[in-house]
Every structure is written in structure tokens, then in C-alpha cells.
NUKEDO-798870 format. One record per residue (C-alpha): residue number from 1; residue in one letter; x, y, z. Coordinates in Angstrom, 1 decimal. Layout:
BEGIN
i: NUM, aa: A, X: X, Y: Y, Z: Z;
...
//
This chain:
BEGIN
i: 1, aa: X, X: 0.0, Y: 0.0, Z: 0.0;
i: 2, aa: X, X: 1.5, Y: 3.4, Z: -0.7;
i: 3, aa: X, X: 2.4, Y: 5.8, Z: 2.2;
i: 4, aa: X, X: 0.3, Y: 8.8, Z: 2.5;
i: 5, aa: X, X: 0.1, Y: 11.5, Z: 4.9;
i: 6, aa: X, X: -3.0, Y: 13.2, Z: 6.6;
i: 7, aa: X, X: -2.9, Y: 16.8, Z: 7.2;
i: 8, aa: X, X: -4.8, Y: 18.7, Z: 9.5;
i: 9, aa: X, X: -5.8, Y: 22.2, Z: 8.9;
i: 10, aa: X, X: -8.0, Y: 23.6, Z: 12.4;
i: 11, aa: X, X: -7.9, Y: 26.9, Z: 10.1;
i: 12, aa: X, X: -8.3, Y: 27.5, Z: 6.8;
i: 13, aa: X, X: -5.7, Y: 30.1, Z: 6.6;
i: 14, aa: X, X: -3.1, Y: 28.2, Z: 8.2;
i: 15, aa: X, X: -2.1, Y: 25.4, Z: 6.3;
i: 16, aa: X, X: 1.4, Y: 23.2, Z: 5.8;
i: 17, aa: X, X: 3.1, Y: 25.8, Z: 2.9;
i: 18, aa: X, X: 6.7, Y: 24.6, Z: 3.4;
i: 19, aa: X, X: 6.0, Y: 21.3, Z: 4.4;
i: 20, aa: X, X: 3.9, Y: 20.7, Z: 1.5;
i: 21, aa: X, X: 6.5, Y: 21.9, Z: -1.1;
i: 22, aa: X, X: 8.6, Y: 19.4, Z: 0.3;
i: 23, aa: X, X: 6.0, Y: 17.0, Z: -0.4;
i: 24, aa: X, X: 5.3, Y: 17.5, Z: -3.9;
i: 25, aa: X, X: 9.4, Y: 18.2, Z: -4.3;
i: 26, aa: X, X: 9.3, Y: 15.0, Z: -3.4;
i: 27, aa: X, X: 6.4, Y: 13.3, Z: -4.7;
i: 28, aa: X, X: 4.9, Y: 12.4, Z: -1.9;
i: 29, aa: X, X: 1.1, Y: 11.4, Z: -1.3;
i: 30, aa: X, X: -0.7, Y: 13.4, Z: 1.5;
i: 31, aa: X, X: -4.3, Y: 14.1, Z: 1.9;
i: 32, aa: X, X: -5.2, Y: 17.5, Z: 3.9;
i: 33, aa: X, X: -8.4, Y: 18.0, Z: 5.6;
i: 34, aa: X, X: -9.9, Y: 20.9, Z: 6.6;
i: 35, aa: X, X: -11.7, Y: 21.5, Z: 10.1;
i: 36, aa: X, X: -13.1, Y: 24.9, Z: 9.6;
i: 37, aa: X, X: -14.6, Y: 24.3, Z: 6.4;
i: 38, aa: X, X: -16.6, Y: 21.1, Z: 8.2;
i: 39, aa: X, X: -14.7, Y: 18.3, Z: 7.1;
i: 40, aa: X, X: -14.0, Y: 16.0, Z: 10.1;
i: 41, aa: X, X: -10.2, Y: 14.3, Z: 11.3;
i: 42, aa: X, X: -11.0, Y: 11.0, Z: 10.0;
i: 43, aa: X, X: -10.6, Y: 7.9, Z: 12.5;
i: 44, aa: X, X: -7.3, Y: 6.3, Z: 12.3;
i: 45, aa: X, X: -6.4, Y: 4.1, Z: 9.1;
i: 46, aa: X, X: -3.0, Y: 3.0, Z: 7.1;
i: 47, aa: X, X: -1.7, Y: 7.1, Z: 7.4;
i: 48, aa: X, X: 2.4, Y: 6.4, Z: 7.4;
i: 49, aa: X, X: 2.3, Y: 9.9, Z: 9.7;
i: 50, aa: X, X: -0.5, Y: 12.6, Z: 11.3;
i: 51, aa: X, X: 0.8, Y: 16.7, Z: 11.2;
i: 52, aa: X, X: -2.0, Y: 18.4, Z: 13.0;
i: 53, aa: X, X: -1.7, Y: 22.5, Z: 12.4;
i: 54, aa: X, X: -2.5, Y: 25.5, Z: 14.1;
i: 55, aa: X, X: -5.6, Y: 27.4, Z: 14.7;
i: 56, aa: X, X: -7.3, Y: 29.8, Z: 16.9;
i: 57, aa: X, X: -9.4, Y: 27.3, Z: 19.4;
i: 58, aa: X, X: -8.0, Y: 26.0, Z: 22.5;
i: 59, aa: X, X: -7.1, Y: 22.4, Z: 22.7;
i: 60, aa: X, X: -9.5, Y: 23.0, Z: 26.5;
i: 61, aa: X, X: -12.6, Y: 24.2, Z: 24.2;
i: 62, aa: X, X: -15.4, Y: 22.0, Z: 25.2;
i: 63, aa: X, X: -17.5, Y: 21.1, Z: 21.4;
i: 64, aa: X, X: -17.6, Y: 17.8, Z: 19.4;
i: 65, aa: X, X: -14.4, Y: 19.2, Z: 17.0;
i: 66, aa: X, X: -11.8, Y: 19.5, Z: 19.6;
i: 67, aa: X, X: -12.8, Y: 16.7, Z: 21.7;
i: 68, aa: X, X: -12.9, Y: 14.4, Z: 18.2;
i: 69, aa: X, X: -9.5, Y: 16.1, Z: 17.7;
i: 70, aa: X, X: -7.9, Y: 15.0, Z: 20.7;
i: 71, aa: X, X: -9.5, Y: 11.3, Z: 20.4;
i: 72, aa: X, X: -8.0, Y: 10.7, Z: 17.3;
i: 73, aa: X, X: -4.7, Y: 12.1, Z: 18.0;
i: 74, aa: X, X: -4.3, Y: 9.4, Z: 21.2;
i: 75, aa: X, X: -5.5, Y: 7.1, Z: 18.4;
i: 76, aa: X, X: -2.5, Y: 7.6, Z: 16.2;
i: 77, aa: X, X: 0.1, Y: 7.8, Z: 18.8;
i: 78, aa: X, X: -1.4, Y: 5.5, Z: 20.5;
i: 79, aa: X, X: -0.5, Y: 2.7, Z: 17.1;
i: 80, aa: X, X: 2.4, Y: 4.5, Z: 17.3;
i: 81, aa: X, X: 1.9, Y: 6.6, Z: 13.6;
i: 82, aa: X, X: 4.9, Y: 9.2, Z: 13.5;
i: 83, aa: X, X: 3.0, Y: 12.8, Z: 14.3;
i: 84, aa: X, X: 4.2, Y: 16.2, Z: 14.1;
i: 85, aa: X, X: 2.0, Y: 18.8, Z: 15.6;
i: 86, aa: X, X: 2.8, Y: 22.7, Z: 15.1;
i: 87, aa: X, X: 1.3, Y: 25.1, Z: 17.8;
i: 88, aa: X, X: -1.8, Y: 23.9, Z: 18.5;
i: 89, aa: X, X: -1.1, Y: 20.7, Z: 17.4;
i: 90, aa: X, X: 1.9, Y: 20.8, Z: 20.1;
i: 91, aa: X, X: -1.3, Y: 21.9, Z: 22.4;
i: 92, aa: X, X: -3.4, Y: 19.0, Z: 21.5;
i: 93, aa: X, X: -1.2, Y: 16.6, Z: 21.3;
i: 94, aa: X, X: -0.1, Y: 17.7, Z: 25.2;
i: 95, aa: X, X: -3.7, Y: 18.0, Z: 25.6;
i: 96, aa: X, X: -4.4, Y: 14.1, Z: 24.7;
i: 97, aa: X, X: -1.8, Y: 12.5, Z: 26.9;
i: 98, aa: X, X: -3.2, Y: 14.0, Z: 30.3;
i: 99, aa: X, X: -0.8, Y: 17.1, Z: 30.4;
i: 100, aa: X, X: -2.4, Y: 20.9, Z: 30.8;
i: 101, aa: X, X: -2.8, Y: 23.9, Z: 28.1;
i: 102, aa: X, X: -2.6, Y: 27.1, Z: 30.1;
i: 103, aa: X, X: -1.9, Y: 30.9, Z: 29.0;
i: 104, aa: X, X: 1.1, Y: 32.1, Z: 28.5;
i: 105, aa: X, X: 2.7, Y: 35.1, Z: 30.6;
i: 106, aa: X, X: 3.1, Y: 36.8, Z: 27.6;
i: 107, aa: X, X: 1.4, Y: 37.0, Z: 24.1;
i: 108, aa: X, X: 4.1, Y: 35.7, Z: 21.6;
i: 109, aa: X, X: 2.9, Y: 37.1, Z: 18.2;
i: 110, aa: X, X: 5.5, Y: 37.7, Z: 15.2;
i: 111, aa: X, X: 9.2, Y: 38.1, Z: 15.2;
i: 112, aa: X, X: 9.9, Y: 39.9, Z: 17.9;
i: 113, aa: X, X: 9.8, Y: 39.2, Z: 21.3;
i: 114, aa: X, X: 9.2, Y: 42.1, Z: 24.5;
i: 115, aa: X, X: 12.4, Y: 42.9, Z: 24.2;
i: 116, aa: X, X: 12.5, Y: 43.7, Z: 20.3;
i: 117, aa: X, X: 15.0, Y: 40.8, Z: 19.5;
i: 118, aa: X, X: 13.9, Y: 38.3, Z: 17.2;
i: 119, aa: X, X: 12.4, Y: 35.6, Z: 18.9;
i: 120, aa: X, X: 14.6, Y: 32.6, Z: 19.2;
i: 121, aa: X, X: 14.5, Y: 28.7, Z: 20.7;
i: 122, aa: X, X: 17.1, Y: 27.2, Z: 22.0;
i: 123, aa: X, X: 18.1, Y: 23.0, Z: 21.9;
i: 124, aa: X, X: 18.0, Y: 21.1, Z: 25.0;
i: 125, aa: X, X: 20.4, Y: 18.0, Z: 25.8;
i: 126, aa: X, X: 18.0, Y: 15.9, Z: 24.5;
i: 127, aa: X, X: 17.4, Y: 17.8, Z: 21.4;
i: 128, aa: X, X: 20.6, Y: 18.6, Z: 20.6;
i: 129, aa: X, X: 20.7, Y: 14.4, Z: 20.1;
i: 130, aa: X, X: 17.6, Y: 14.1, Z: 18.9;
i: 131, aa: X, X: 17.3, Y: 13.5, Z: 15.3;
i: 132, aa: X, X: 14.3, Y: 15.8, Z: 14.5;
i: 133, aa: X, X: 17.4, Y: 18.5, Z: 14.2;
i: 134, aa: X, X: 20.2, Y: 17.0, Z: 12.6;
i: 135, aa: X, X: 22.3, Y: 19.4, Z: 11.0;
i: 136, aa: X, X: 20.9, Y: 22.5, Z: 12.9;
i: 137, aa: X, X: 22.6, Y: 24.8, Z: 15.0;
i: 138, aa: X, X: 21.5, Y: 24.6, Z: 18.2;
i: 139, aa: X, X: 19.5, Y: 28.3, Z: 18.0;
i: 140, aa: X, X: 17.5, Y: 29.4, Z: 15.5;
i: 141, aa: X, X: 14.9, Y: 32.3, Z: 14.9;
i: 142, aa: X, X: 11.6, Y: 31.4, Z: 15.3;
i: 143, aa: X, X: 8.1, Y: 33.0, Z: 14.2;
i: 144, aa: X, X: 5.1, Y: 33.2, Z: 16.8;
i: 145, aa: X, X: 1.2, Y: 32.9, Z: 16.9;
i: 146, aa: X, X: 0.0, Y: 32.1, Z: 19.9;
i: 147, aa: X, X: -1.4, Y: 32.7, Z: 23.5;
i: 148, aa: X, X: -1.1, Y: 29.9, Z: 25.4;
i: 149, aa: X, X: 1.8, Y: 27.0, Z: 26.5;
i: 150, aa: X, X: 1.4, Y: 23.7, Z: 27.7;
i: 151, aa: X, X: 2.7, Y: 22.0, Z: 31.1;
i: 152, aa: X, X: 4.2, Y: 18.6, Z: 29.6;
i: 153, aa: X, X: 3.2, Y: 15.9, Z: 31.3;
i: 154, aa: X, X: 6.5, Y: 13.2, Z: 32.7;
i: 155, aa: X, X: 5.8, Y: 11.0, Z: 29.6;
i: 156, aa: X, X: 7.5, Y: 13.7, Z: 27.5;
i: 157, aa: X, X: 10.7, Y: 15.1, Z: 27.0;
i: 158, aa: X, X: 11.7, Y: 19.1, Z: 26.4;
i: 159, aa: X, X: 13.7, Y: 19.2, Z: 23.3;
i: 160, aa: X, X: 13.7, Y: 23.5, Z: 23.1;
i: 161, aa: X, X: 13.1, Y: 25.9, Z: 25.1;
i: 162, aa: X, X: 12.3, Y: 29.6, Z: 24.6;
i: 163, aa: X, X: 12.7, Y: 32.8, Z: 26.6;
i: 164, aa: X, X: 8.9, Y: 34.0, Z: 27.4;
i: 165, aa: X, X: 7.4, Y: 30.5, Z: 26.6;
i: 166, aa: X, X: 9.6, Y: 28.0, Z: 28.0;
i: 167, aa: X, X: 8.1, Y: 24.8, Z: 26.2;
i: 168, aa: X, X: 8.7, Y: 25.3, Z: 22.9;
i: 169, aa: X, X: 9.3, Y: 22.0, Z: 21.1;
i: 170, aa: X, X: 8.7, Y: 18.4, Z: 23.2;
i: 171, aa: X, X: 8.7, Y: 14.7, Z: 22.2;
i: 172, aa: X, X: 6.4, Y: 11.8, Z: 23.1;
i: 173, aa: X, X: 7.5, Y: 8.4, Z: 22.8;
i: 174, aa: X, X: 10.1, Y: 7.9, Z: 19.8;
i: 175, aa: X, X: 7.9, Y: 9.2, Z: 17.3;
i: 176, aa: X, X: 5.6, Y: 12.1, Z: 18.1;
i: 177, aa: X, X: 6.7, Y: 15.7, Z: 18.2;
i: 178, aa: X, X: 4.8, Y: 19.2, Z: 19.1;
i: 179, aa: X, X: 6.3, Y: 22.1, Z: 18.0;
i: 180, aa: X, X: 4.8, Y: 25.7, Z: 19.3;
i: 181, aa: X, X: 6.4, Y: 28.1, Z: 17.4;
i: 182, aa: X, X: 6.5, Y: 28.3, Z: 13.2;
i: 183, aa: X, X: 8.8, Y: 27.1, Z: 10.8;
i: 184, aa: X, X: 6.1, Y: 26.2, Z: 8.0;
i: 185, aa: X, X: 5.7, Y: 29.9, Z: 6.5;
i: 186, aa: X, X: 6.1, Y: 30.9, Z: 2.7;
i: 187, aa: X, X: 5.9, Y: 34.6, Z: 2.2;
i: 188, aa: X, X: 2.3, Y: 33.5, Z: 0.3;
i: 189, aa: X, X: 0.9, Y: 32.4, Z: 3.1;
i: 190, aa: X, X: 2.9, Y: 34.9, Z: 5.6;
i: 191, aa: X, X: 1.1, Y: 37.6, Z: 3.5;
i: 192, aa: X, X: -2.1, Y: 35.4, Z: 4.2;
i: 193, aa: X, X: -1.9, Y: 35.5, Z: 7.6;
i: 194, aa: X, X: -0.9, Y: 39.5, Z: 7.9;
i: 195, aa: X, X: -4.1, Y: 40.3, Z: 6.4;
i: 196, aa: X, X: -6.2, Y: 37.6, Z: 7.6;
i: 197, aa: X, X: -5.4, Y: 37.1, Z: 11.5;
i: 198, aa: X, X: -6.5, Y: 39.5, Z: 14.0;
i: 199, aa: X, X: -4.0, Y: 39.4, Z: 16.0;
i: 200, aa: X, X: -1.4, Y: 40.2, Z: 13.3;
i: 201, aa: X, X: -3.4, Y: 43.0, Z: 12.4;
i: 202, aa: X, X: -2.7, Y: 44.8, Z: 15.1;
i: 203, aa: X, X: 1.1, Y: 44.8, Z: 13.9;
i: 204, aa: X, X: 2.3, Y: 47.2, Z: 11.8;
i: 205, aa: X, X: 2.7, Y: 45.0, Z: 8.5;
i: 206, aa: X, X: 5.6, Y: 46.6, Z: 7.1;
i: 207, aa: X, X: 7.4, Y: 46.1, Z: 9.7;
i: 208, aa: X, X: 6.7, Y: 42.5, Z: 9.8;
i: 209, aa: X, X: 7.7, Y: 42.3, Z: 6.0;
i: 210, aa: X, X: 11.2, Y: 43.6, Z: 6.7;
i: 211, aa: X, X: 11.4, Y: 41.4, Z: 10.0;
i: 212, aa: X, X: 10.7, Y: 38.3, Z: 7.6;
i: 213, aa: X, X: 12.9, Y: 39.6, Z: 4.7;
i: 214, aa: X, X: 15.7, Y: 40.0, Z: 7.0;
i: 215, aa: X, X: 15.5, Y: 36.1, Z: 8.4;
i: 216, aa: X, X: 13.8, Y: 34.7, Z: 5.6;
i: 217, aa: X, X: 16.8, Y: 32.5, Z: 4.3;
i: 218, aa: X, X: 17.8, Y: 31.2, Z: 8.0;
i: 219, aa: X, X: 14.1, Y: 30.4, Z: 8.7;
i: 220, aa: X, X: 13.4, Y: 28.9, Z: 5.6;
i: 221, aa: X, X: 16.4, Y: 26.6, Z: 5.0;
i: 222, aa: X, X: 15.9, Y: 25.3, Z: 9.0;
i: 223, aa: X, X: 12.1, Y: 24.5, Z: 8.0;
i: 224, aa: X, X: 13.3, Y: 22.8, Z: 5.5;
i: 225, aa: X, X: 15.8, Y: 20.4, Z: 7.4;
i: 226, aa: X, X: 13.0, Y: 20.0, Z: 10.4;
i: 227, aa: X, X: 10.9, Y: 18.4, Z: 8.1;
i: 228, aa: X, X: 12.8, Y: 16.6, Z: 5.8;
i: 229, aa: X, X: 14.3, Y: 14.8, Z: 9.4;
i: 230, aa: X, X: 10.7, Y: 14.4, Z: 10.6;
i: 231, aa: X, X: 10.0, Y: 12.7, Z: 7.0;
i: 232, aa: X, X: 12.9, Y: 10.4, Z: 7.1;
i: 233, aa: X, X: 11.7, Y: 9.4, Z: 11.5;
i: 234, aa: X, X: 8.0, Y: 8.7, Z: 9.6;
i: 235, aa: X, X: 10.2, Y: 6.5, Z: 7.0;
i: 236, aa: X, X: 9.8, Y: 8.4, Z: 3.8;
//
């Protein structure tokens, strides 16, 4: 049976862009399924790995989506399908394995951080051996969307850390990683999201453009790497 991927969108303005050039680069089969417009996460099959995306709900929201969402995410790492969940997929995927979503001290939207330095995460131990970052430096500049963090739960292990929102990226068993800050952004959908989100649109956008502009190689060429390693851990 041929591999295929399932995709998660919780938003229909926030979907895989860098990740899914490197999936047609490649020629690989994925299916992406769309929460906001309706469509549901379907109930585990013969996916080769899950990448649950961001979005504006909580992982705590209360309705049939999310708790659906978290059901079938234990599902998957549960038969032990290699998942890769970016903000609030980190969120739910903390969420689904008895660990807690609370807010954050501090909003962390774009770039820059309270400080006006480009926001940054820094490798742990563990993920400086973990293969989810082989040949990365050990820092890189991140891009931010979110409200709230996660307490992780024993059962997983901190791989980076950041400076307002200490749990940035964290690993369950040997195969199932939450990421909370950005590294799937193509300026078409950056420009998407600077004219779409609400929160960005309280930023100044030309700012933001010349934030992006100035980290845009960096960023994009570590995106790259992150999900090419996560490919090769799901066996493509």
C-alpha cells in the first residue's frame, strides 16, 4: 500500500506551505483535511504519519471538534503513527496525553519578542541528540502565533526551550513531536496571515515584512531540514 500522509488544517488560513512543497518536491502522497470548512479528522487508518496545524481554538474548548481532535490524535500515537503537531497541534497533542494547556505570561505574536530581538528557541540535551534537528545549529529564529503554552506531562521530553514561553518543542515516545512556534511559512501564506489574523493585524505589516525579509533565508532553509528529518523518522 502506498504511504500517504494526513494533514490537519484547524484553520483554513493556516495550512502546511513549506512542508507541502517538500511533499510534492518530493512526490509524496498526503491528503489535507480541513476543520473549519466542516470536514472531520478522519478515525485512524493506514496514514504512514498525522501533522495536526494550528488554529485559533484551545485544545481545552469544550464542542464535538476538539474533543474528536484529541480522540484521534491518542488514536495515532497511541498505534504508534509518527505525528508532528505545530502550535496547537503541540497543544493537543499535550492536551491528549493528560498534560495541561494554560496561557502564557506573555502573548508571543510575530518576530519579535518584549524585548525587540527576534524571537529565538534554544536546543535542550535531548534535542541537541535528537534526530528531528540534525544538521541545525542549536539556535534558531523562530516566528510566533499564539497565547497559550502547555505543562508537559512526565511522559515527555523538552527538546527546546524559549525565553517567554519556556516549552517550545517536546517529544512523546520515539515518534511524536509538538512544535509551538513556526517554521512552515512561505511569504504566500505569511502575506495570508498578515491580512487575515486578527492578532497580526494589530502589527504594523511593514514592519513585519522587513522582519521576515531579513531572516527569511535562515528560517526557511531550518524549516526545510526540520521536516525533511521528521519525513525520514516517519520513513519516507
Amino acid at each position: 500500500m502506498e504511504k500517504e500522509i494526513l494533514i490537519v488544517k484547524n484553520i483554513t488560513r493556516e495550512g502546511p506551505d513549506l512542508l507541502e512543497d517538500l511533499l510534492k518536491e518530493r512526490d509524496i502522497k498526503y491528503i489535507i483535511v480541513d476543520l473549519n470548512q466542516g470536514q472531520t479528522f478522519p478515525a485512524r487508518k493506514n496514514y504512514s504519519a498525522v501533522v495536526v496545524l494550528c488554529g485559533p481554538q484551545s485544545a481545552n474548548d469544550d464542542n464535538n471538534k476538539m474533543r474528536n481532535e484529541l480522540v484521534q490524535i491518542r488514536e495515532s500515537i497511541t498505534a504508534n503513527i509518527p505525528y508532528l503537531g505545530i502550535c496547537l497541534g503541540l497543544q493537543a497533542l499535550v492536551k491528549a496525553i493528560e498534560g495541561k494547556v494554560v496561557k502564557n505570561p506573555i502573548e508571543e505574536i510575530g518576530f519579535r519578542d518584549p524585548e525587540n530581538n527576534y524571537f529565538t528557541v534554544d536546543l535542550t540535551r535531548e534535542g541537541k541528540q535528537d534526530p528531528l534537528f540534525k544538521g541545525l545549529n542549536h539556535t534558531f529564529s523562530v516566528f510566533h502565533l499564539h497565547i497559550e503554552t502547555v505543562d508537559l506531562p512526565k511522559n515527555m521530553k523538552l527538546l527546546a526551550t524559549g525565553k517567554f514561553c519556556r516549552n517550545q518543542i517536546a517529544k512523546f515516545s520515539s515518534n511524536a513531536y509538538g512544535i509551538q512556534c513556526h517554521f512552515e511559512l512561505t511569504p504566500q501564506m505569511f502575506e495570508t496571515w498578515i491580512n487575515e489574523d486578527p492578532d497580526l493585524l494589530t502589527f504594523d505589516k511593514g514592519q513585519l515584512r522587513k522582519d521576515f525579509e531579513e531572516i527569511k533565508d535562515e528560517y526557511t532553509l531550518v524549516g526545510q531540514l526540520l521536516f525533511q528529518n521528521f519525513l525520514k523518522i516517519a520513513g519516507f
